[in-house]
N, CA and C of each residue as an Amber inpcrd file, in Angstrom:
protein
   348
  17.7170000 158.5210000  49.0760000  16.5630000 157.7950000  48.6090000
  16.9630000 156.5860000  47.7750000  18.0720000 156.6700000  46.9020000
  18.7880000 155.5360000  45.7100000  18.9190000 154.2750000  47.0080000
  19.6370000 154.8620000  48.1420000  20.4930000 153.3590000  49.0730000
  19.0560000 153.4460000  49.8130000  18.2830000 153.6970000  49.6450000
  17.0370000 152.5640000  50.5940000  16.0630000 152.0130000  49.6560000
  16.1880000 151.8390000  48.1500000  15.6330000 151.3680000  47.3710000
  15.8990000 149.6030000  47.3680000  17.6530000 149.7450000  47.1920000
  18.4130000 147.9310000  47.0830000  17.5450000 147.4390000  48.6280000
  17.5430000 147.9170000  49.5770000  17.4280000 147.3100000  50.8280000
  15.4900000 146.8940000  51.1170000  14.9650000 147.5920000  50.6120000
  13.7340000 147.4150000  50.5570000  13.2840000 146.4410000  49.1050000
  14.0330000 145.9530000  48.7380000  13.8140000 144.9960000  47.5950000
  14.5580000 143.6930000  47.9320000  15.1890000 144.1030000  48.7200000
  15.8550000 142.5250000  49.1590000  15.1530000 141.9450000  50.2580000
  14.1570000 142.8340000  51.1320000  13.2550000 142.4660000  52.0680000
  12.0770000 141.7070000  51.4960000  11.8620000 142.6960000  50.3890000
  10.6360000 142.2620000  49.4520000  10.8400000 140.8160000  48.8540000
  12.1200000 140.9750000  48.4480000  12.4960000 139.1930000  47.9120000
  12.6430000 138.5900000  49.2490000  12.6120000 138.4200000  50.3120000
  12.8800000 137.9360000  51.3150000  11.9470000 136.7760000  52.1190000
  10.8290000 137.7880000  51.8190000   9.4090000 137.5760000  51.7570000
   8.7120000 137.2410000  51.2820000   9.1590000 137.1540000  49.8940000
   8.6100000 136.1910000  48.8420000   9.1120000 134.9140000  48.8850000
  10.6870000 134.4950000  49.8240000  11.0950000 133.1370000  49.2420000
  10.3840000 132.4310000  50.5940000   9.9890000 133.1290000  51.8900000
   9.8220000 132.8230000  52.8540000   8.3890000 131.8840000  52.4860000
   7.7800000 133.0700000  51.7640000   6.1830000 132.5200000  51.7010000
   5.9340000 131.2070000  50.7840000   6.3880000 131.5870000  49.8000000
   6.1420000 130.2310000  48.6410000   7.2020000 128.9230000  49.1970000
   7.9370000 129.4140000  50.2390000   8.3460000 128.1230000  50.8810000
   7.2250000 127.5950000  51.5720000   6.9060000 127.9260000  52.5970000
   5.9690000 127.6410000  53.2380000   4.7310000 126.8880000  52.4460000
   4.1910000 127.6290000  51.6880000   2.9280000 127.3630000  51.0350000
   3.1960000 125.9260000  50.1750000   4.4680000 125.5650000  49.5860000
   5.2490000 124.0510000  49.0670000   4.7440000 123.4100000  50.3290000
   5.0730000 123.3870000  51.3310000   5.9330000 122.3920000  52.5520000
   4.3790000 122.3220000  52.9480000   3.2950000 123.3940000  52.8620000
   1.6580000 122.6530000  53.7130000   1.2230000 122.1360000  52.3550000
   1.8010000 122.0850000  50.9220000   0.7880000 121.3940000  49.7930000
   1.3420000 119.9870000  49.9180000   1.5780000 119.4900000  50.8170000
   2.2900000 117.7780000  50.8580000   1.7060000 117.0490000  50.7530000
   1.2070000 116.2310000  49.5540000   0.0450000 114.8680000  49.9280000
  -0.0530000 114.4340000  51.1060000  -0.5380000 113.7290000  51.8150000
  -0.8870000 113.5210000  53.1130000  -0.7850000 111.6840000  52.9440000
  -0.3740000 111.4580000  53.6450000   0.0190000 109.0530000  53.5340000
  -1.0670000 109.0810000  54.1350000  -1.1890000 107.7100000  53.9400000
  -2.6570000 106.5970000  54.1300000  -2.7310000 106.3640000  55.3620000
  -1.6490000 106.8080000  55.9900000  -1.9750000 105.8300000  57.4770000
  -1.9820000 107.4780000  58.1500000  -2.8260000 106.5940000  59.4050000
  -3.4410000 108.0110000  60.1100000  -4.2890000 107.1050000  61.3590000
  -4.7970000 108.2420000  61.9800000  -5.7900000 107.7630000  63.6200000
  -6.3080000 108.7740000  63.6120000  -7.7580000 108.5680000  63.7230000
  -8.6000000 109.6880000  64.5670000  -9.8690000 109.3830000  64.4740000
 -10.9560000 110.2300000  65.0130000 -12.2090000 110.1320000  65.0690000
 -13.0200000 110.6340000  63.6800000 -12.5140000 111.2920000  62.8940000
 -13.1220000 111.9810000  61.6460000 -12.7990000 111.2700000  60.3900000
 -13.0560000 111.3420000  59.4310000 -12.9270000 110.6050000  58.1120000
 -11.5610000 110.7640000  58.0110000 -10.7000000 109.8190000  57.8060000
  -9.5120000 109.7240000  57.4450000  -9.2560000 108.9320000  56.2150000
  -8.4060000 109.2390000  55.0920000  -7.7720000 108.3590000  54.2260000
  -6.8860000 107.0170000  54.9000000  -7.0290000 106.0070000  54.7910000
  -6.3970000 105.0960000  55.2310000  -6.8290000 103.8530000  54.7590000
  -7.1670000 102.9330000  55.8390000  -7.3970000 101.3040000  55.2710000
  -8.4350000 101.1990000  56.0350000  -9.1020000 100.1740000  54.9950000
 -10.6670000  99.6170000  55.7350000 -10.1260000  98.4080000  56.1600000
 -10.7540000  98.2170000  57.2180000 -10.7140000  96.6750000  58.2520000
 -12.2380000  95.6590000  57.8340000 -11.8420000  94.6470000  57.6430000
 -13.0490000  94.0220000  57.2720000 -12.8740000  92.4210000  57.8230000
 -13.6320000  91.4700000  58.5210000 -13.5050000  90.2660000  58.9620000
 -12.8670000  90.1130000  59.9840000 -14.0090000  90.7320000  60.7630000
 -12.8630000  90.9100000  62.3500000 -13.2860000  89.9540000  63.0640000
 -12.3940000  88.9280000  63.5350000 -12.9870000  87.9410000  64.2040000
 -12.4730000  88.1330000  65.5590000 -12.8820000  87.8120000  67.0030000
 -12.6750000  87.7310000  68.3440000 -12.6300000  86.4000000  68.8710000
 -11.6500000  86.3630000  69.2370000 -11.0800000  84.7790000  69.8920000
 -10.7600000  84.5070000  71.5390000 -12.0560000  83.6690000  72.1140000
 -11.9980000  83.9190000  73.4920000 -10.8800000  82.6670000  74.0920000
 -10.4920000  83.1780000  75.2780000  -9.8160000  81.6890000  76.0530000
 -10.5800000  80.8680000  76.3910000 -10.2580000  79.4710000  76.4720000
 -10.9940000  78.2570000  76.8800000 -11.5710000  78.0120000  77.6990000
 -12.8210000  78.6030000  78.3860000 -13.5190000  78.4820000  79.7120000
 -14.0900000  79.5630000  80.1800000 -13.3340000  81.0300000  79.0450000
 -13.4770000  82.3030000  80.0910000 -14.0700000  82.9460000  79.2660000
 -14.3840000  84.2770000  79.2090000 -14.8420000  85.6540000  78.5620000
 -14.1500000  85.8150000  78.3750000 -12.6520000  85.7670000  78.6260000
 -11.8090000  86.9920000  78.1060000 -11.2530000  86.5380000  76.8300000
 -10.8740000  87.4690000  76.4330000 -10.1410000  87.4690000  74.7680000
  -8.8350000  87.4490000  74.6960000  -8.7790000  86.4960000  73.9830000
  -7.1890000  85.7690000  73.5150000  -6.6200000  86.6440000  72.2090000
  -7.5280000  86.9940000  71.3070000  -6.8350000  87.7050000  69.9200000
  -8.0600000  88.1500000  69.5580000  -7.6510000  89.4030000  68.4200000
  -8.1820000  89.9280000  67.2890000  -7.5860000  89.2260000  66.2910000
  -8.0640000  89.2230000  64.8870000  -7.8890000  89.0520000  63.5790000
  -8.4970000  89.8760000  63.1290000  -8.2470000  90.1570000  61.3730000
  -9.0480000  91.0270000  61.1680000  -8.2530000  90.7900000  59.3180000
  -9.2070000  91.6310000  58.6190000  -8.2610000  92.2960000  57.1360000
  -8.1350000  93.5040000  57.2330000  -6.9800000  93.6750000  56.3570000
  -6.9410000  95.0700000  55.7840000  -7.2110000  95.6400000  54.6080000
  -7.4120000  96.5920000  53.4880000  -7.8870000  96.2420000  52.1700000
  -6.4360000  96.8280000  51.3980000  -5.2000000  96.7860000  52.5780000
  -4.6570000  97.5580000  51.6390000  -3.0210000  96.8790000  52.3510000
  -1.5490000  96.5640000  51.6710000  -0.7080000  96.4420000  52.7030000
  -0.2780000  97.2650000  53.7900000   0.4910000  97.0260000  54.8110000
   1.1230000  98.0370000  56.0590000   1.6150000  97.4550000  56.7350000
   2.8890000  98.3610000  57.1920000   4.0350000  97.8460000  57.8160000
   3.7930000  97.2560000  58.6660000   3.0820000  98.4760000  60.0440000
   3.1980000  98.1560000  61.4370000   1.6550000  98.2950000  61.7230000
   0.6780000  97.5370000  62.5550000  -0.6620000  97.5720000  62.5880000
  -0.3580000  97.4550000  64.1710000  -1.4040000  98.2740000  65.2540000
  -1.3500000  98.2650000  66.6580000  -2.9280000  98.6450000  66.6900000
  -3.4370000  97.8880000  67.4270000  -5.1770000  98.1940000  68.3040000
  -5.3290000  98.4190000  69.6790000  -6.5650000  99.1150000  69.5820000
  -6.5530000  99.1990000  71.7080000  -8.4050000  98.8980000  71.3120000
  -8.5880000  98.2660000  72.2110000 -10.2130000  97.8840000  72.7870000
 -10.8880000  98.7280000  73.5580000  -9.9720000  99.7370000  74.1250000
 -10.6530000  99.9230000  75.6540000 -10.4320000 101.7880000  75.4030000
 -11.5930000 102.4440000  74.8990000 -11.0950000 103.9940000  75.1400000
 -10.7200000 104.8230000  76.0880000 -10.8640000 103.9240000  77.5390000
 -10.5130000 104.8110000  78.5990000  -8.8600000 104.0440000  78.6500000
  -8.2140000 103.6280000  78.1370000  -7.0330000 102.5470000  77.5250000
  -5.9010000 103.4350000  76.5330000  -4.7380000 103.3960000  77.4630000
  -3.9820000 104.2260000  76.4880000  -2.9060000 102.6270000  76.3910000
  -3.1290000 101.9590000  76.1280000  -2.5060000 100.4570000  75.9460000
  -2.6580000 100.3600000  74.2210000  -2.4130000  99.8030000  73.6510000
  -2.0340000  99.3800000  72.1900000  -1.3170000  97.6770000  71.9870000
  -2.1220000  96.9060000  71.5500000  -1.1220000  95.6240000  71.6980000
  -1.0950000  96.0120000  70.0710000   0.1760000  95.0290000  69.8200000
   0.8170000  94.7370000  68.4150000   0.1870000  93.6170000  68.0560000
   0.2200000  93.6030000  66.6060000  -0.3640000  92.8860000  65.4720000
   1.0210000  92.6250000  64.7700000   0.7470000  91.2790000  64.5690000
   1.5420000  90.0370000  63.2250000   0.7780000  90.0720000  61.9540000
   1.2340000  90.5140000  60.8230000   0.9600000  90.2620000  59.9270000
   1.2160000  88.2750000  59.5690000  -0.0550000  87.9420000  59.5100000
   0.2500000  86.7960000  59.0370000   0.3680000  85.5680000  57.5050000
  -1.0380000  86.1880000  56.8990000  -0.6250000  85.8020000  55.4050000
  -1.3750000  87.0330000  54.2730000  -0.6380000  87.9220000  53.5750000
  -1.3830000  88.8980000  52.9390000  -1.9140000  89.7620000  53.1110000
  -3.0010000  90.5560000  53.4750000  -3.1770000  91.6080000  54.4830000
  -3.7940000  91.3380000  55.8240000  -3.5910000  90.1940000  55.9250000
  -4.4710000  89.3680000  57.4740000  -3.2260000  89.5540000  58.5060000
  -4.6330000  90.0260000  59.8910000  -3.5260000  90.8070000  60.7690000
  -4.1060000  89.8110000  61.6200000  -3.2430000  89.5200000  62.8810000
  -3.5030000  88.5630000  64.2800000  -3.0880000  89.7570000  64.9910000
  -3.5900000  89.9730000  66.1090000  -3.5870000  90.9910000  67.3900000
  -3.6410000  89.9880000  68.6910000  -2.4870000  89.6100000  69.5580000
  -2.8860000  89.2450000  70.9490000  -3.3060000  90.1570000  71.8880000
  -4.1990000  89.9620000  72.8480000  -4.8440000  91.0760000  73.4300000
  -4.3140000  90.3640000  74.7810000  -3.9830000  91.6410000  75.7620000
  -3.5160000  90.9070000  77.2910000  -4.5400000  90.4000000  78.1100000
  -4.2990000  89.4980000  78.5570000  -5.0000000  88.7820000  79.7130000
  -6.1870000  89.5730000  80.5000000  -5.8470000  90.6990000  81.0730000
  -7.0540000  91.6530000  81.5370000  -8.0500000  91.7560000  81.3650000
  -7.9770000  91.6610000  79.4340000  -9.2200000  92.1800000  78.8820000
 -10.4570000  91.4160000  78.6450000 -11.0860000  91.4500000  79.2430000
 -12.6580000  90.5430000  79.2640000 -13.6570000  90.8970000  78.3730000
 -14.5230000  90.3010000  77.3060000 -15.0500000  91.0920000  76.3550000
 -15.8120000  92.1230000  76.4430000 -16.3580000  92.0480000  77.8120000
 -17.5620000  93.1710000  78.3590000 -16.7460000  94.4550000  78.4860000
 -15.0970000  94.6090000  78.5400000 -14.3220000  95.4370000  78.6520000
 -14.3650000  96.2940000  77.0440000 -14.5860000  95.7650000  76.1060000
 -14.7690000  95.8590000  74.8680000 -16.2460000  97.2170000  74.7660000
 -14.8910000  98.1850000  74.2750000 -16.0160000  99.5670000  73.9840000
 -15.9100000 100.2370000  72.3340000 -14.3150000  99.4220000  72.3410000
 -14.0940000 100.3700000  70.6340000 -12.8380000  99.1640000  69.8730000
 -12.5550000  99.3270000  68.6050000 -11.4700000  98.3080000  68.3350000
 -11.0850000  99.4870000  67.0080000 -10.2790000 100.0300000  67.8640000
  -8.9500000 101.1080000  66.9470000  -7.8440000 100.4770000  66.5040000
  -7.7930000 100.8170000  64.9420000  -6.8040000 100.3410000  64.4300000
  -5.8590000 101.4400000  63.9850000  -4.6060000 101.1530000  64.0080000
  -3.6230000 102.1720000  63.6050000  -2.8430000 101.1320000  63.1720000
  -2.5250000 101.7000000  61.1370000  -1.7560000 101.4930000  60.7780000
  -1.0640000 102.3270000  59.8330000   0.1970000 101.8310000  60.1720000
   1.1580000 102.9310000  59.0680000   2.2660000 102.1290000  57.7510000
């Protein structure tokens, strides 16, 4: 009964370092940058302007603000669109987005921003 006492206490500690590990590693603040459909912490976009080509419907760029800095900023227009064009940060939190040739504004269903 003495030698199955040490062994059942080292399980017991075993189990304890397992858990309060775990329970550290899911209490992680969570960063600003994020994507999805539900309330997310992140950055508000504000002054979004749309810039057509010379003659046509279709769209040459996004612009836009951010209210907050970020590295890398990528948008897609189109939700049936797994495409993403890249964004230039150009002066301060003002982002330029070229959009490809394809896209015609009537193509225009959503303007997702992802930044990290």
């Amino acid at each position: 009964m003495y030698r199955l006492f040490p062994i059942q206490f080292l399980a017991l500690m075993a189990v304890i370092a397992v858990y309060t590990s775990y329970a550290y590693a899911s209490s992680e603040a969570p960063s600003p940058g994020g994507e999805g459909v539900n309330t997310i912490s992140g950055w508000n976009t504000s002054n979004i302007k749309y810039s057509l080509e010379a003659g046509s419907s279709k769209t040459s760029a996004v612009e836009f603000d951010l209210d907050d800095p970020a590295n890398v900023v990528k948008i897609s227009v189109k939700s049936s669109s797994a495409s993403f064009f890249d964004c230039v940060n150009t002066i301060g939190n003002h982002w330029y987005c070229v959009i490809g040739r394809e896209t015609g504004i009537s193509d225009f269903d959503e303007l997702r921003v992802i930044a990290k």
